[in-house]
C-alpha positions as CSV (number, residue, x, y, z in Angstrom):
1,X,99.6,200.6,117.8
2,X,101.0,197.2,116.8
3,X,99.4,194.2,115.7
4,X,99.6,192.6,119.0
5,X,98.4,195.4,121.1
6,X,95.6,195.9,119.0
7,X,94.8,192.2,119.4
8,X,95.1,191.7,123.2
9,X,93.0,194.7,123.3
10,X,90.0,193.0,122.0
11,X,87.3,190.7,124.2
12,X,84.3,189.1,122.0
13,X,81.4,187.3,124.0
14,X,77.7,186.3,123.2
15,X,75.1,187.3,125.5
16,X,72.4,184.0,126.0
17,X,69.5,183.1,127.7
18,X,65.7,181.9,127.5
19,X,63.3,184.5,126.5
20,X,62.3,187.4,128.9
21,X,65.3,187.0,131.1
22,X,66.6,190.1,130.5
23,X,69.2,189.7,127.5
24,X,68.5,192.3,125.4
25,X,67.9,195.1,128.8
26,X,71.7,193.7,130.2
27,X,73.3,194.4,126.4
28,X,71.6,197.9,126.5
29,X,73.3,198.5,130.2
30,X,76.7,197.3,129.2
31,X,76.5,199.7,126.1
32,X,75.6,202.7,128.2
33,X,78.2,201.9,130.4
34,X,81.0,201.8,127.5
35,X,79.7,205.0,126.3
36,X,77.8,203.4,123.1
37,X,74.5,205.0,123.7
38,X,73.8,207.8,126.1
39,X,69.6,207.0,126.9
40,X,69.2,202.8,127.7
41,X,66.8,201.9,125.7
42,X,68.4,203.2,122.4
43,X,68.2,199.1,121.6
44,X,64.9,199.0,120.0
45,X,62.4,195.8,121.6
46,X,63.5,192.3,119.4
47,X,60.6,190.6,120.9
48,X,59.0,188.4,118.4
49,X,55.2,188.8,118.6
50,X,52.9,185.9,117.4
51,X,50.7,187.9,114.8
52,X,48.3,187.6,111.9
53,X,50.2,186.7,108.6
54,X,49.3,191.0,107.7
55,X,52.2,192.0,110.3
56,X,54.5,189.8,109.0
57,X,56.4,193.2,107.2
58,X,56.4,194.5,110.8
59,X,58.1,191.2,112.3
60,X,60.7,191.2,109.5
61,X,61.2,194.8,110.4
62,X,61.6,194.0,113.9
63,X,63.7,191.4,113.5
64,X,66.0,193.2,111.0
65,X,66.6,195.5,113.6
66,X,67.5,192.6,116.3
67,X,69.2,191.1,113.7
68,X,71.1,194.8,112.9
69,X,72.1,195.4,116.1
70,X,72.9,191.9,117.1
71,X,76.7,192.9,116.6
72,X,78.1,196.3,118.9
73,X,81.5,197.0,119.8
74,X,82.4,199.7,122.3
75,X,85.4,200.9,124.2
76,X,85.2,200.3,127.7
77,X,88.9,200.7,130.2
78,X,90.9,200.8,127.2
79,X,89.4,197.5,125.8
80,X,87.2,197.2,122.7
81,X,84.5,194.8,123.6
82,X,82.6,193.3,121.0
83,X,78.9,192.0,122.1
84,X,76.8,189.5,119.7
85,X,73.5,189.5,121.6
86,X,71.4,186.7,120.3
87,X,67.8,186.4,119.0
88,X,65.7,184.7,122.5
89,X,63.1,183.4,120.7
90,X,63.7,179.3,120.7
91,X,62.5,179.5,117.3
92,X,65.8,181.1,115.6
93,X,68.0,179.1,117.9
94,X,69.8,177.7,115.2
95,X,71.3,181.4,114.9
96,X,72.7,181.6,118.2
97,X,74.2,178.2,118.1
98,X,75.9,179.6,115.0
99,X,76.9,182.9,116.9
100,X,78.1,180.8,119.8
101,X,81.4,179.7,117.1
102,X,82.3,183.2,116.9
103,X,82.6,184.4,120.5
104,X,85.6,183.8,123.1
105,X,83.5,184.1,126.1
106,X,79.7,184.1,127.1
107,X,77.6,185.8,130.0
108,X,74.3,183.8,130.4
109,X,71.4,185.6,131.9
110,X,68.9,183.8,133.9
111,X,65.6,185.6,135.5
112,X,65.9,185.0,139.5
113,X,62.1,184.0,139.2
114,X,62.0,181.5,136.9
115,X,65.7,179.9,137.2
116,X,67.0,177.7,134.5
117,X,65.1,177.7,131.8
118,X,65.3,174.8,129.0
119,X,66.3,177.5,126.4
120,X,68.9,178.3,128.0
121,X,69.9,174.7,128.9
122,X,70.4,173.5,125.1
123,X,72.7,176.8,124.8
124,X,74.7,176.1,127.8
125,X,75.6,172.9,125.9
126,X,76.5,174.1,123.2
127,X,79.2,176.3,125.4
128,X,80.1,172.8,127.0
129,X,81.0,171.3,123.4
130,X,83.4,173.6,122.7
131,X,84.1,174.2,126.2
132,X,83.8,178.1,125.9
133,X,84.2,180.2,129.8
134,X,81.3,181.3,130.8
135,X,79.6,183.9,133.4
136,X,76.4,183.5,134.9
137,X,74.3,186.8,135.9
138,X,71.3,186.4,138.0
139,X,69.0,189.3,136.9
140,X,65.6,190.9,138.3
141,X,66.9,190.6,142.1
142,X,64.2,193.5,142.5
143,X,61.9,191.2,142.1
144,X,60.9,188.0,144.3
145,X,62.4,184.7,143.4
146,X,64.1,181.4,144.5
147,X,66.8,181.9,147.0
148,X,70.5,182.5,145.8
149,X,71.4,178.9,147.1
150,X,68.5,177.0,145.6
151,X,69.5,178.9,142.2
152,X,73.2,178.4,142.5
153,X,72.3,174.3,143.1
154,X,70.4,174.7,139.9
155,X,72.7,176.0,137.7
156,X,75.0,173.6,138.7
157,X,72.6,170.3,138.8
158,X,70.8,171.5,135.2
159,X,73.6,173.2,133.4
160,X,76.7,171.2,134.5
161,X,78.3,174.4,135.9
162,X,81.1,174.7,138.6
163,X,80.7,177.7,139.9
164,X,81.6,180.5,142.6
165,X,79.8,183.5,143.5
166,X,81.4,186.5,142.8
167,X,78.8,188.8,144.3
168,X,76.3,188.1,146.8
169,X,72.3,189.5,147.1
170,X,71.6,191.1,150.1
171,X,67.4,190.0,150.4
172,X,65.4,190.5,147.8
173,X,61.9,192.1,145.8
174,X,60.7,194.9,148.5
175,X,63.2,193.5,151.0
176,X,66.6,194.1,148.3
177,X,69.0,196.0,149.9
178,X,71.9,195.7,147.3
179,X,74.8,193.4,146.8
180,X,78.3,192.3,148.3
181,X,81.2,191.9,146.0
182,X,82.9,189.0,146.9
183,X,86.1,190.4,144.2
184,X,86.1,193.7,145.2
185,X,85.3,192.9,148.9
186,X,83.1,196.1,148.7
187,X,79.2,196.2,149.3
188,X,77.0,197.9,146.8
189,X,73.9,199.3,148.3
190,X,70.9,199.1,146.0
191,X,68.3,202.3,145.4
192,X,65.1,201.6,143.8
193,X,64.2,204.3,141.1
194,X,67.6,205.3,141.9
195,X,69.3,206.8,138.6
196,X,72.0,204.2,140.1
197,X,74.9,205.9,137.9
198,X,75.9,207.6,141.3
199,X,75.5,204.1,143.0
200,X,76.6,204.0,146.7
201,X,79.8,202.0,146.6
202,X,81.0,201.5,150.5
203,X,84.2,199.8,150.5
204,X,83.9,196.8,153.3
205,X,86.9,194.9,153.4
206,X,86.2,192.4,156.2
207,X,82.5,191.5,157.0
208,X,82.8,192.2,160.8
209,X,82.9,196.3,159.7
210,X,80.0,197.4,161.9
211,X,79.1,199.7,159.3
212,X,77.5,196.7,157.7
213,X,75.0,196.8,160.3
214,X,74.0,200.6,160.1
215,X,73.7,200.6,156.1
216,X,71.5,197.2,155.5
217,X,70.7,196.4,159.1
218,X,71.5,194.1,162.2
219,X,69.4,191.2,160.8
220,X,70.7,191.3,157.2
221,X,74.1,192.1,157.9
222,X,74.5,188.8,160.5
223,X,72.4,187.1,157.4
224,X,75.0,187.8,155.1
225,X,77.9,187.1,157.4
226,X,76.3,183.6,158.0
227,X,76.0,183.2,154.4
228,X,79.3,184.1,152.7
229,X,81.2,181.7,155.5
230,X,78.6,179.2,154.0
231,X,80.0,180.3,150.5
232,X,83.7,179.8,151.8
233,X,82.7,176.1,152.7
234,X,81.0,175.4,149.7
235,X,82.3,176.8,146.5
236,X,85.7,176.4,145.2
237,X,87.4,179.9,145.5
238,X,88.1,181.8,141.7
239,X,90.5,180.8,139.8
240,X,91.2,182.3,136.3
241,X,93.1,179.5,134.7
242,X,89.8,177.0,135.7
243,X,87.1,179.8,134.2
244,X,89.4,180.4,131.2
245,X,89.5,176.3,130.6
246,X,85.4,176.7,130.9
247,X,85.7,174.4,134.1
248,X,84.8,177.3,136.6
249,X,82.0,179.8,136.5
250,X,81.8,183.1,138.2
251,X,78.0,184.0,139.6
252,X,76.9,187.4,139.8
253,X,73.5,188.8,141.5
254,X,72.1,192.1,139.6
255,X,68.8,193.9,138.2
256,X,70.2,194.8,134.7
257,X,67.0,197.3,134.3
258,X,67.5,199.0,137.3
259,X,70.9,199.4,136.2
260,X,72.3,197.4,139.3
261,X,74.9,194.8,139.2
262,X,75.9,195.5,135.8
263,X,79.2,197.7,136.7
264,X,80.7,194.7,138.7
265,X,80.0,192.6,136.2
266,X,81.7,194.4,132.8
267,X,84.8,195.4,135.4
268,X,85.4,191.6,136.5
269,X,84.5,190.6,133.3
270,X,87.4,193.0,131.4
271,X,89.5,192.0,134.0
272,X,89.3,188.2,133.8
273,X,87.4,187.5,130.0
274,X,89.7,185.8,127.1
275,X,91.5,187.4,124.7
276,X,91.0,186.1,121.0
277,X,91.1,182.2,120.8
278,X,92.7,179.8,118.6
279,X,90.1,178.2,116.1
280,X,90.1,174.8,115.4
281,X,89.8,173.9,111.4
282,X,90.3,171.0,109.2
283,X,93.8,171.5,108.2
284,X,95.3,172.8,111.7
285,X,94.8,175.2,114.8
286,X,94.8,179.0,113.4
287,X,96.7,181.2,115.9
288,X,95.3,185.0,116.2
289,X,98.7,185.8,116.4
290,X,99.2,184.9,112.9
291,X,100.5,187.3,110.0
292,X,98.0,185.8,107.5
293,X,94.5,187.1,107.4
294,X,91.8,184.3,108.2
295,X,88.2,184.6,108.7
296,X,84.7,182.6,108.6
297,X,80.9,183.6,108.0
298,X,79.1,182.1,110.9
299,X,76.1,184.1,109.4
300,X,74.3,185.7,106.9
301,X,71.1,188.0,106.8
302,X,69.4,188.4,103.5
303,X,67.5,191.9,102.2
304,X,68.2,193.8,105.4
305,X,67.3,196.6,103.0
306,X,64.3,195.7,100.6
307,X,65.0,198.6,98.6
308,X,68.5,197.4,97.5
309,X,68.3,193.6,98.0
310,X,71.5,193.4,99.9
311,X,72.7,191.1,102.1
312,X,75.1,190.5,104.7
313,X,77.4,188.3,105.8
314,X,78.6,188.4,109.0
315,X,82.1,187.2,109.4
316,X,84.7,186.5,112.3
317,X,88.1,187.5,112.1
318,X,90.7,184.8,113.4
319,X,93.9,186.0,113.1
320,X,96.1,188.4,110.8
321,X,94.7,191.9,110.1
322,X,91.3,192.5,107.1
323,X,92.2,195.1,105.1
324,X,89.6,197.0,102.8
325,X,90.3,196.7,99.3
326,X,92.4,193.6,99.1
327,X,92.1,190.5,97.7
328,X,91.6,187.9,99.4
329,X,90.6,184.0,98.7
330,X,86.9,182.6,98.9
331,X,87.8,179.0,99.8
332,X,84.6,176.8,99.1
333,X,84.5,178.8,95.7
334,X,88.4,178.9,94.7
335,X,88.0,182.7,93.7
336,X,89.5,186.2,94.6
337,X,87.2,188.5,96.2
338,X,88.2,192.1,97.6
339,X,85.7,194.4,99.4
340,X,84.9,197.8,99.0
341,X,82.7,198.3,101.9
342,X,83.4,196.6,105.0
343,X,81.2,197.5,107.7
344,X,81.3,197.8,112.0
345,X,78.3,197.7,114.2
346,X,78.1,200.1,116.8
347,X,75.1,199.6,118.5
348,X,72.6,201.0,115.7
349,X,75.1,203.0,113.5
350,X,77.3,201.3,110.7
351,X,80.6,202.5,109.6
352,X,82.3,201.2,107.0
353,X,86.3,200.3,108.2
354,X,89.7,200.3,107.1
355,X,91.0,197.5,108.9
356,X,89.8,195.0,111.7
357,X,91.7,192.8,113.9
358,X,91.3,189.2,115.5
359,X,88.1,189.0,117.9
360,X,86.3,191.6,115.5
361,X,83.3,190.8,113.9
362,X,82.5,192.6,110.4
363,X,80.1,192.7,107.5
364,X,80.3,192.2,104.1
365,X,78.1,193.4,101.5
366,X,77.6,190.0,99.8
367,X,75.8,189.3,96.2
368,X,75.0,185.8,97.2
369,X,78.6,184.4,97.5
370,X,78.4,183.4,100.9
371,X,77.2,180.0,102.7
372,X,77.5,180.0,106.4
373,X,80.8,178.5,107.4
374,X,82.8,179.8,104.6
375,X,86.2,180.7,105.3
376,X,88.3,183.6,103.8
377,X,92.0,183.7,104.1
378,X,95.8,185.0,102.1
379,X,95.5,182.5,100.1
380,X,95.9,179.6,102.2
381,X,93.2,176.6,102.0
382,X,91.5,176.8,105.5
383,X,88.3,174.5,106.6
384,X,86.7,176.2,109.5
385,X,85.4,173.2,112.2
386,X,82.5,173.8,114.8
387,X,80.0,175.4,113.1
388,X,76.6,172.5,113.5
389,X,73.7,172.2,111.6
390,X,71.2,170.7,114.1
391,X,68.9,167.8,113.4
392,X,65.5,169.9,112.6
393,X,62.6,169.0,114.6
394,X,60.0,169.8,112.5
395,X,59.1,169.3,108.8
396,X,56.9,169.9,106.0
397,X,57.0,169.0,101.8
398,X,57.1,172.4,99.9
399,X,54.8,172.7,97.1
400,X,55.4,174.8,94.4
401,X,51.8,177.0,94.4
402,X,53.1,179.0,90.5
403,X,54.9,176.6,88.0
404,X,55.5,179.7,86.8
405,X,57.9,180.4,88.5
406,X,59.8,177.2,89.0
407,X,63.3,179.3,88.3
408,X,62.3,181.9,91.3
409,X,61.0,179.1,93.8
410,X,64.2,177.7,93.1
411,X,66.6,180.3,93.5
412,X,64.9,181.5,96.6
413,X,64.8,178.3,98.6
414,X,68.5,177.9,98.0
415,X,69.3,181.2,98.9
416,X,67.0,181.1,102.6
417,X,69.0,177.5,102.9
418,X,72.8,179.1,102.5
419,X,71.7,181.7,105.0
420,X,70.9,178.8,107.4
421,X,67.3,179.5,107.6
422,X,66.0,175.5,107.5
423,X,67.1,172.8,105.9
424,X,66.2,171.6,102.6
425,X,66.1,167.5,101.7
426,X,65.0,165.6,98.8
427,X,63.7,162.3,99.1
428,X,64.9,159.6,97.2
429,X,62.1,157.5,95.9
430,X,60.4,160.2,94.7
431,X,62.3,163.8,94.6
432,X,59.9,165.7,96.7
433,X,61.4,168.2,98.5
434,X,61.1,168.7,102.7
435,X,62.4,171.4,104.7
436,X,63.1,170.9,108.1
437,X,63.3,173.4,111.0
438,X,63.9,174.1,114.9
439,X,61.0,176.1,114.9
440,X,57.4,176.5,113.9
441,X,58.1,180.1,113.0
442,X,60.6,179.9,109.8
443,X,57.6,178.2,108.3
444,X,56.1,181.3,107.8
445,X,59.0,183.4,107.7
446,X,60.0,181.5,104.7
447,X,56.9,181.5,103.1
448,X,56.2,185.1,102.9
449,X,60.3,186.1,102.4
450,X,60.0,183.6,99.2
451,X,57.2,185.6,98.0
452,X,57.7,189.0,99.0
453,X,62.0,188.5,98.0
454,X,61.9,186.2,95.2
455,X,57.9,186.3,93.8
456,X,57.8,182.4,94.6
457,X,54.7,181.2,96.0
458,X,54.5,177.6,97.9
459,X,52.0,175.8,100.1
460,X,52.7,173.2,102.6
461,X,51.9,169.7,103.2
462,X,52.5,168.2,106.7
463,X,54.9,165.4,107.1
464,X,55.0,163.3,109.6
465,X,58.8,162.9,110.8
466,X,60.0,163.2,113.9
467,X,63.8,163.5,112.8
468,X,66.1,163.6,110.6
469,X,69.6,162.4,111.1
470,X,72.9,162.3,108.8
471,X,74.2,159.3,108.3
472,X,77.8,157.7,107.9
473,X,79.4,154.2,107.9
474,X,82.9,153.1,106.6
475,X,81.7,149.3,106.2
476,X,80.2,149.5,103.0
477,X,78.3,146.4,102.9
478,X,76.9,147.8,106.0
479,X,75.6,150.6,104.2
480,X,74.3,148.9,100.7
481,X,72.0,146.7,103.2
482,X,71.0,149.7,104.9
483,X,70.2,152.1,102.0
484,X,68.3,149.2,100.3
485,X,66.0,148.4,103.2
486,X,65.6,152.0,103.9
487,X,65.0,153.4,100.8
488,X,61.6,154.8,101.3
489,X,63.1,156.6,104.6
490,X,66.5,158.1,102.5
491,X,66.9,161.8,101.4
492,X,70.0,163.9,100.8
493,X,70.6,167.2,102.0
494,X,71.8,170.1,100.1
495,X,75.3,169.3,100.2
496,X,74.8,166.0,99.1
497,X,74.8,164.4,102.5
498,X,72.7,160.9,103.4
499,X,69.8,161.6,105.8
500,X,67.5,158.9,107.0
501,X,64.5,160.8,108.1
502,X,62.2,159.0,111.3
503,X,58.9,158.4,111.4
504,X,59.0,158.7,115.1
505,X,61.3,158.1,118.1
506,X,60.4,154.4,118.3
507,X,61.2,153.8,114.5
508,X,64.5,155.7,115.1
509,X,65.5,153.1,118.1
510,X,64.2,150.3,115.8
511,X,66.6,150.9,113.0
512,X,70.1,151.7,114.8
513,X,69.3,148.5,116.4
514,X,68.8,146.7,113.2
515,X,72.0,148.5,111.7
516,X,74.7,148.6,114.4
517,X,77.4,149.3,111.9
518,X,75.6,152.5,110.9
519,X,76.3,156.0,112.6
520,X,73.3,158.3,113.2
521,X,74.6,161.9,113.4
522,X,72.5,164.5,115.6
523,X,74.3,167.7,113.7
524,X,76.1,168.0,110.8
525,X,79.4,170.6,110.9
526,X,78.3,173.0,107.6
């Protein structure tokens, strides 16, 4: 097959959404679907429990298998579609804003019940940024929750959405008869406990078939009649060059654990989802059609087996074909590298590959090499844009609990930092170090991976900061005043970056005003 088939062949897309809306159930659907695994449920639980610091093994094993599985490819209509499902928990968001630079497409997932939840609010901007197409499925229709309108209004009022329904609900909870697809004008009728892989598909082109009446009813049927001319008045109809701009969403109603909905989805979806995308870096726009191989890490996961202290970087192909065994240039660190072992995900078994393509998504066996957002390439000197660092939230000063082992502590915390864990920075008046997360939860994590990986023991101090920003400023009087009024509030980051680190919100307000020439940066690009 040539280059170019192999290419157009291939669709790449990020599942997201707030916890518990079903994220994780939907990827295991779309799998068993393309044939991946042949029992759902196959994609072990990667909920996060809070628990005593004694499990803490346990959540690392957990999340090495969310992490593990978080890339699966399958073969679905002659396609190969690549899934990156995402770790829910708000705590590791960091991760799936980074996953979010190596996907062409996104389907968010939002719980009828509970409607737009603020998790999935800060992702949806993240889309927006980059303006990436996106498809909204509204899961748990078996269940009660807010009415499809109300719901629709929300995801357009909360996550700056156009959108157009695709499919419609017909009732829902005890009352859910099944849906109507608006794009395949057929109505899907709904069978609770119903193995559902011999779902009832009647094909309905025009609403006034009085067949509607005798499968969901007279009420429902003149219901559903009233609401899709509501649809036609409301909602812009679907047009592919508007979703593939990110300016048009497509909304579709399902119950991804009862298996419902799901099928409609993944066939409009292969039918109407981006091939691979250009990607934007320093230098120029890299074409997938390109001859020359080019790639980035967009992330890495340390010691996914203790045993062999391994890790892995995960990295996106961009254009040209990866070929095992040959050389190939490590930008950031000028050097050749070739790999022996490069590995696909499917679902929960690796295989190591010969060759990948644009749109894929591979590991590499790495010895510490890697920093997220490093690029490989032929040879040619490639800066890969996009790929934020957010402002953490939370901090604390590290202490180093074993002088002992300074070395370790040392080695460790720079290692966790390249894979993007936290940030690390170093204050100026007096060296101390802070690290800085999105989440309460690396705390720990980094705590026990630094002793149970690296021997390194620390304590923590808290520190009270609300923010920490990047700064930047061409007038360089500007700056001089700044950083000499500001000292005690200065740190650098581990690139070597200026961060003025807030006391609080107020303080934060106080000093931009007092230094309009200086720029305070919300994210930093890696």
């Amino acid at each position: 097959m040539s280059f170019v088939e192999e290419l157009k062949k291939r669709r790449t897309f990020g599942i997201i959404s707030h916890p518990d809306a079903g994220k994780t159930t939907l990827t295991e659907k779309l799998l068993l679907f393309g044939g991946a695994i042949q029992v759902a449920g196959a994609v072990k639980s990667n909920k996060i429990k809070k628990a005593a610091t004694s499990d803490f093994m346990e959540i690392e094993r957990q999340r090495g298998i969310s992490v593990a599985t978080s890339v699966m490819a399958f073969d679905y209509r002659g396609l190969k579609i690549n899934i990156l499902d995402t770790p829910g928990h708000e705590d590791f968001a960091e991760d799936t804003y980074r996953t979010l630079t190596a996907v062409d497409s996104v389907i968010v997932v939002i719980d009828v019940a509970k409607g737009v939840e603020p998790q999935t609010e800060k992702l949806v901007r993240v889309c927006r940024m980059r303006n990436t197409p996106i498809i909204v499925f509204i899961n748990k229709l078996d269940r009660e929750g807010k009415e499809a309108f109300d719901l629709l209004d929300e995801v357009e009022s909360k996550l700056g959405l156009s959108v157009t329904p695709l499919s419609w609900p017909i009732g829902m909870g005890s009352r859910f008869k099944g849906v109507y697809s608006i794009y395949e004008k057929n109505l899907i009728l709904f069978q609770p406990h119903g193995k559902q892989e011999e779902e009832e598909v009647i094909s309905i082109t025009s609403l006034d078939d009085q067949r509607l009446d005798k499968e969901v009813g007279a009420d429902m049927a003149k219901t559903l009649r009233e609401e899709t001319e509501v649809i036609q008045d409301l909602y812009p109809e679907f047009d592919q060059e508007y979703y593939l701009a990110g300016e048009l969403s497509p909304v579709f109603f399902g119950s991804a654990v009862n298996n419902f909905g799901v099928r409609e989805l993944l066939d409009c979806f292969v039918e109407i989802a981006p091939e691979p995308l250009p990607r934007e870096t320093e230098e120029r726009a890299v074409n997938p059609t390109e001859d020359q191989f080019s790639g980035f890490i967009f992330k890495i996961h340390a010691n996914m087996d203790p045993n062999h202290r391994d890790r892995i970087a995960f990295l996106r192909i961009c254009s040209g074909k990866f070929e095992r065994n040959t050389n190939y240039l490590h930008v950031r660190q000028n050097k050749k590298m070739k790999f022996a072992n490069p590995t696909s995900f499917m679902a929960a078994k690796k295989t190591v590959i010969d060759e990948a393509f644009p749109g894929d998504v591979i590991g590499l066996y790495d010895s510490g090499n890697f920093k997220i957002g490093d690029a490989l390439t032929n040879g040619e000197v490639l800066h890969f844009k996009g790929i934020p660092s957010f402002s953490p939230e939370q901090f604390r000063f590290v202490n180093n609990a074993d002088p002992l082992k300074t070395k370790q502590l040392a080695k460790g915390l720079d290692q966790l930092m390249d894979e993007g864990v936290a940030q690390m920075f170093t204050r100026d008046t007096d060296g101390r170090r802070i690290i800085g997360t999105v989440g309460a939860l690396q705390f720990e994590v980094i705590q026990y991976r630094l002793e149970h990986e690296y021997g390194a023991k620390v304590t923590y101090e808290p520190a009270s900061l609300r923010k920490a920003c990047w700064i930047s400023c061409p007038d360089e009087t500007a700056l001089k005043e700044f950083t000499a009024r500001r000292k005690k509030d200065l740190a650098h980051d581990t690139e070597g970056k200026l961060v003025f680190l807030a006391e609080s919100e107020w303080s934060l307000k106080m000093v931009q005003e007092n230094h309009p020439k200086v720029q305070f940066h919300f994210t930093s690009e890696f």
